[in-house]
C-alpha positions in Angstrom: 89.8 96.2 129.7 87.4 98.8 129.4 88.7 102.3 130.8 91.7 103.5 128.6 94.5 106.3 128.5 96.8 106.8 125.1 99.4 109.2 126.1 101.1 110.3 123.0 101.3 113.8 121.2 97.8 114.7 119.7 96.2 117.7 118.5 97.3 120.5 118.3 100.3 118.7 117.9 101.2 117.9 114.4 102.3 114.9 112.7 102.1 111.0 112.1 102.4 110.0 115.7 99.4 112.5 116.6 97.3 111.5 113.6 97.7 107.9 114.0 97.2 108.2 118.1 93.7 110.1 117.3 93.1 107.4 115.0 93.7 104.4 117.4 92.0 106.1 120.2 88.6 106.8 117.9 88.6 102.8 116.9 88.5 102.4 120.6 85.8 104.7 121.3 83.5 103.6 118.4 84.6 99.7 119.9 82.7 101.5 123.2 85.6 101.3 125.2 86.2 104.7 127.8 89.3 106.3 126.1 91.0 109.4 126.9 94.2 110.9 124.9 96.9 112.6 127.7 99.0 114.6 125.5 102.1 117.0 125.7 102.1 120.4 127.2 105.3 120.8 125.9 106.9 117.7 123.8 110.4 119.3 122.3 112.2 122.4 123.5 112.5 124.8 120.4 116.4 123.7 120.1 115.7 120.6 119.7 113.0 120.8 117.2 114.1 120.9 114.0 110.6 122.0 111.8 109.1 125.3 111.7 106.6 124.7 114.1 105.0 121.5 116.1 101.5 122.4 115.7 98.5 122.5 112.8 96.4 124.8 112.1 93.9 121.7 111.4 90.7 121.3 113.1 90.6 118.7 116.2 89.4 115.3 115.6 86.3 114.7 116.4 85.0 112.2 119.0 88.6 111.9 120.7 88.9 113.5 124.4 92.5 115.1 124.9 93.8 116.4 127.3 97.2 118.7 127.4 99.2 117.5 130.2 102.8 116.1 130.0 106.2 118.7 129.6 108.4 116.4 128.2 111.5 118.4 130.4 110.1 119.1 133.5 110.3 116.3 136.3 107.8 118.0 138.8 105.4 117.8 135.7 106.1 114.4 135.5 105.2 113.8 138.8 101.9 115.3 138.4 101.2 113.3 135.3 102.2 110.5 137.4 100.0 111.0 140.1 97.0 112.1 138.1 96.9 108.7 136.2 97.4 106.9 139.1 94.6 108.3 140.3 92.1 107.8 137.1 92.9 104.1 137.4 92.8 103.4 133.9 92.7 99.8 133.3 95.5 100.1 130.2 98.0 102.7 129.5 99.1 102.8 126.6 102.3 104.8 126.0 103.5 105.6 122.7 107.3 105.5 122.1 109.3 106.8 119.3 112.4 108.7 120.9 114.7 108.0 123.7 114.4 111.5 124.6 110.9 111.2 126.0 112.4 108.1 127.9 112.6 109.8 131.0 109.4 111.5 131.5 107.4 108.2 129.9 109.4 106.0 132.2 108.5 108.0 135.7 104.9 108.8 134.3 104.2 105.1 133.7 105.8 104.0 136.8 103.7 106.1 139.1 100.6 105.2 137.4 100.9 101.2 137.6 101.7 101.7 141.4 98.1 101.9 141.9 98.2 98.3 141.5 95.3 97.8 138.8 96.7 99.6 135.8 98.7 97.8 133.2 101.2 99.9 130.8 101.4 98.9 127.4 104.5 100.8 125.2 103.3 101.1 121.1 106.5 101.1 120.2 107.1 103.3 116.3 111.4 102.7 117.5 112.9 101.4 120.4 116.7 101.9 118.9 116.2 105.4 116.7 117.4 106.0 113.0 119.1 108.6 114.4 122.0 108.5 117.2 122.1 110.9 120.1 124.1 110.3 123.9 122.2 108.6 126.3 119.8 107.0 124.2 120.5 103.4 125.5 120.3 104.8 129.3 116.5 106.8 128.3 115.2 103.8 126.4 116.2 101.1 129.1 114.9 103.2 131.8 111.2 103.7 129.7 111.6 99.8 128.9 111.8 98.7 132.8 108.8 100.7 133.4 106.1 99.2 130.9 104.5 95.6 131.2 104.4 94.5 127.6 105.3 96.0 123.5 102.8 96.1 120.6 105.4 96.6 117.8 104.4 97.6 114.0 107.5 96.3 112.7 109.3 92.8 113.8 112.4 94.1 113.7 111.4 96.7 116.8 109.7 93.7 118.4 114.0 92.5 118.5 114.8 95.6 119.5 112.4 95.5 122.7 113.5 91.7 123.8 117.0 93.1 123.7 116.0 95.7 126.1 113.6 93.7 128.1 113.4 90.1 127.3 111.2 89.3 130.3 107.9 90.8 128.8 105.6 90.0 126.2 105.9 91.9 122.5 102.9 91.5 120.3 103.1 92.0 116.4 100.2 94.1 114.7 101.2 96.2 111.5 100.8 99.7 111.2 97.0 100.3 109.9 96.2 102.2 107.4 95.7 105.9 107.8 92.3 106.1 106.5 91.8 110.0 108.3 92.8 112.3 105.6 89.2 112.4 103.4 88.4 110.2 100.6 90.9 110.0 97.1 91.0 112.7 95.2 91.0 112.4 91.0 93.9 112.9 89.2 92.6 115.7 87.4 91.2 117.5 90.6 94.4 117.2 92.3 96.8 118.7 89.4 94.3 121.7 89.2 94.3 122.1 93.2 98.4 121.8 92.5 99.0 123.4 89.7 100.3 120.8 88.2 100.7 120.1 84.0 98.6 117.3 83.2 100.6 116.4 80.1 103.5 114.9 82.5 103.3 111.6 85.3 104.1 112.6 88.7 106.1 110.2 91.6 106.0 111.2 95.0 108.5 111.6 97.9 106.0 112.7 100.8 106.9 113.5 104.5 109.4 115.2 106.6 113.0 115.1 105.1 115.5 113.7 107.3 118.8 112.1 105.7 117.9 108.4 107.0 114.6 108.6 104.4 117.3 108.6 101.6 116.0 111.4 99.1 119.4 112.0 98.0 119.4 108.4 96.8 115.7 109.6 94.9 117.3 112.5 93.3 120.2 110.5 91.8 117.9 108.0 90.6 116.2 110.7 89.1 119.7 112.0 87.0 119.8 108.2 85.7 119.7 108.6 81.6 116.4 105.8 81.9 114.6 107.9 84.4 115.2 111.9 82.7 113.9 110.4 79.7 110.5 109.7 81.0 107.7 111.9 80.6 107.4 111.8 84.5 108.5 114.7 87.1 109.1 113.9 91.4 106.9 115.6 93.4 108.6 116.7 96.7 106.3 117.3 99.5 107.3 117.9 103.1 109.2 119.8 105.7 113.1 119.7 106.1 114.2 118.3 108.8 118.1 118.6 108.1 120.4 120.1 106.1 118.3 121.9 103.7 121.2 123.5 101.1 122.8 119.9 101.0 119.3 119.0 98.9 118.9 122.0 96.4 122.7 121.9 95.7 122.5 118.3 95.0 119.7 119.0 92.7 121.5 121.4 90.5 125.0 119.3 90.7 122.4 116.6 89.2 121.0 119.0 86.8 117.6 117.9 87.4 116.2 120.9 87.8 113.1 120.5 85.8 112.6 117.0 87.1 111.6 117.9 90.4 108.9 119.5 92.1 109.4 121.2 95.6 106.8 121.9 97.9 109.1 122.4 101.2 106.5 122.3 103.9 104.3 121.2 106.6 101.4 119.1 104.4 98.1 120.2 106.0 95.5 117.4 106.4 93.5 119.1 103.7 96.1 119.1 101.4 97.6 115.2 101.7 94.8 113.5 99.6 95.9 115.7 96.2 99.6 114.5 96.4 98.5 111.4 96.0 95.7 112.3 93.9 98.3 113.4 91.9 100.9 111.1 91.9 101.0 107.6 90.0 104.1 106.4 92.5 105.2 106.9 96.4 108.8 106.5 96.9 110.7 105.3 99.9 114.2 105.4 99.4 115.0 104.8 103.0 118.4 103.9 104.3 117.0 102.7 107.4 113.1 102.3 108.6 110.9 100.9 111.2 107.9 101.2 109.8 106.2 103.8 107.6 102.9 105.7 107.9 103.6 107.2 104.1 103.0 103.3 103.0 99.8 103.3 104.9 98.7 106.8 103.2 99.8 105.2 99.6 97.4 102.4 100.4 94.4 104.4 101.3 95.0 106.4 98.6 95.6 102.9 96.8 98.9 103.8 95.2 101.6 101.5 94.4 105.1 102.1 95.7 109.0 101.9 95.9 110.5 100.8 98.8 113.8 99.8 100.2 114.7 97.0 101.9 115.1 98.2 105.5 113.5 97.7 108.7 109.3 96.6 108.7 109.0 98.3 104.8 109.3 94.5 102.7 106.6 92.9 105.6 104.1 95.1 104.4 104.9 96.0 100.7 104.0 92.8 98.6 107.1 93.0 96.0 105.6 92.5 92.5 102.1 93.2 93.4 101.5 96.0 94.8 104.9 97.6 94.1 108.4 97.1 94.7 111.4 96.2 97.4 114.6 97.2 96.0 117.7 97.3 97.4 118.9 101.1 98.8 121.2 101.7 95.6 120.4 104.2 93.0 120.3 102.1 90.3 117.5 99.6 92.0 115.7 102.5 92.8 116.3 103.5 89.2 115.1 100.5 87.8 112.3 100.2 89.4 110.5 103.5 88.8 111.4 102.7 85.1 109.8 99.3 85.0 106.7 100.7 86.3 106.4 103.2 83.5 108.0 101.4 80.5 105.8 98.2 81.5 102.6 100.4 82.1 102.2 98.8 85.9 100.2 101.6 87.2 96.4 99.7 86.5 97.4 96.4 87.8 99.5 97.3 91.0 96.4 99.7 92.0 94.6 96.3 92.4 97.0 94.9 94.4 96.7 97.4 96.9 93.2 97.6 96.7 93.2 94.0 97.7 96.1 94.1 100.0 94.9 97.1 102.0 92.2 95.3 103.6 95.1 93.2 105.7 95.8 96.7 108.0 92.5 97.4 109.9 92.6 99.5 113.3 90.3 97.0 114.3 93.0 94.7 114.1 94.7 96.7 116.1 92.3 96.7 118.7 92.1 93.1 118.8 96.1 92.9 119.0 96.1 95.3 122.2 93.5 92.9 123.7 95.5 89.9 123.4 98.8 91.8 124.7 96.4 92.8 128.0 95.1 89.7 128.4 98.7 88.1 128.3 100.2 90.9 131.1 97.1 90.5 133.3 97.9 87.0 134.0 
């Protein structure tokens, strides 16, 4: 395995998939492997999108090739794609695959491109079944399924979720690494002047797009508990909506939590992430359902304990106890929780825990993981 393609969205697109994709494909280039990133011309139609915008204004990564190739709704474009991987010859394509949506154009893109008879199609699988429904999402997911030789999964539970699709191929387990591209910590005291924030208070942190399945309702509730108001401690919320934005701020002043909670509705520049959690002494996951989560990953480079529920791949890498907490998705076990960890003054030894912990999600690891999963579809 030497020559490799990563087709996944990648600057200028926006987002976790495209940061972690750059990522990945920058541990393969320093490993002195030939890697080149095939992106999306187009990867959602405006309709379908439901954010502001699906680009950054950040500056490219360095030292990753992309390309700006695949529209995600046009089949003669899919062809193309097709025909100009088959024609690189990459030994390994990797596909990344988070929505049944793009099942169609990933499924005819990486069936043109093995039929050159040397290339082997790996799917890196975020979902296979998404958090949330849509028609035809079982016929788009199957169809991409058939087409690949093998899974590397981040989560076990999508590694079930591929042998239930495609039983016949090999799934290989490697947990998300840490995102370890968004600049060193920032202090505390830097990032509530960057901010604006009042020093005298403790900050937790809800960070990332808001879709309903994430569970922030079930965050502000917590927040209304009689414990939690009492504490000198205000929630941060940092990130785009993605849904139904008047259900949230009317469920904030129904709660009467007004002055417990922080919004800063938007798109997080890369810039920007590091004070968040500069700033913040807790990440909280109060997700009603979850694969894995690249906000873990940020909280341990930015070696901040966390809250998280127990869904999906989030209790396989969250040690409970050490380096934060698996609750239950109820209010009052989120509620308890964030409690604990200020009445009980957790923050100095649960730091350490993930300072210790974080060394177990390497993208070398990664690396090593895709090499095993080749070398078992070569055979």
């Amino acid at each position: 395995m030497k020559k490799i393609v990563l087709l996944t969205p990648a600057h200028p697109l926006r987002g976790g998939i495209a940061s972690s994709s750059e990522r990945l494909a920058l541990e393969f280039h320093n490993q002195g492997y030939e890697v080149v990133v095939v992106s999306f011309r187009l990867q959602y139609p405006n309709f379908l999108f439901p954010g502001e915008t699906q680009f950054t204004d950040d500056p490219p990564p360095e030292n990753v090739q992309i390309e700006t190739r695949l529209n995600s709704v046009n089949p003669l474009n899919w062809l193309m794609t097709g025909w100009y991987l088959k024609k690189l010859c990459p030994d390994l394509l990797i596909i990344r695959y988070w929505l049944p949506f793009m099942g169609p154009s990933l499924g005819t893109v990486a069936r043109i491109t093995k039929s050159n008879k040397r290339t082997r199609v790996v799917a890196l699988a975020d979902n296979i079944i998404p958090h949330e429904k849509r028609p035809g999402d079982w016929i788009f997911t199957k169809y991409f399924c058939k087409s690949v030789d093998g899974f590397l999964v981040m989560s076990r539970s999508v590694g079930e979720d591929a042998n239930m699709f495609a039983p016949d191929k090999p799934v290989v387990y490697s947990p998300h690494p840490i995102y370890d591209n968004y600049g060193p910590q920032a202090s505390r005291e830097t990032s509530l002047q960057k901010l604006d924030l009042d020093p005298a208070d403790r900050y937790i942190l809800f960070f990332g797009f808001i879709r309903d399945y994430k569970g922030l309702d079930i965050l502000f509730e917590a927040m209304a508990e009689k414990k939690v108001s009492a504490l000198p401690m205000k929630l941060i919320v940092a990130g785009e909506y993605y849904g139904n934005r008047e259900k949230y701020l009317n469920l904030i002043e129904k709660l009467g939590i007004e002055d417990k909670v922080i919004l800063h509705n938007r798109f997080i520049s890369n810039e920007e992430v590091k004070y968040y959690f500069g700033a913040s002494d807790l990440i909280v996951q109060p997700y009603r359902s979850a694969t894995q989560s690249g906000i873990s990953q940020l909280a341990y480079h930015f070696e901040k304990p966390m809250v998280v529920t127990r869904v999906g791949g989030l209790p396989e890498i969250v040690e409970h106890g050490k380096v934060g907490y698996v609750v239950d998705v109820d209010v009052k076990a989120v509620a308890d929780a964030i409690v604990d960890f200020f009445d009980n003054q957790k923050l100095e030894v649960m730091s350490e825990g993930v300072k210790q912990n974080k060394e177990l999600f390497s993208w070398t690891k990664m690396v090593e993981s895709m090499s095993v999963l080749f070398d078992k579809i070569k055979k």
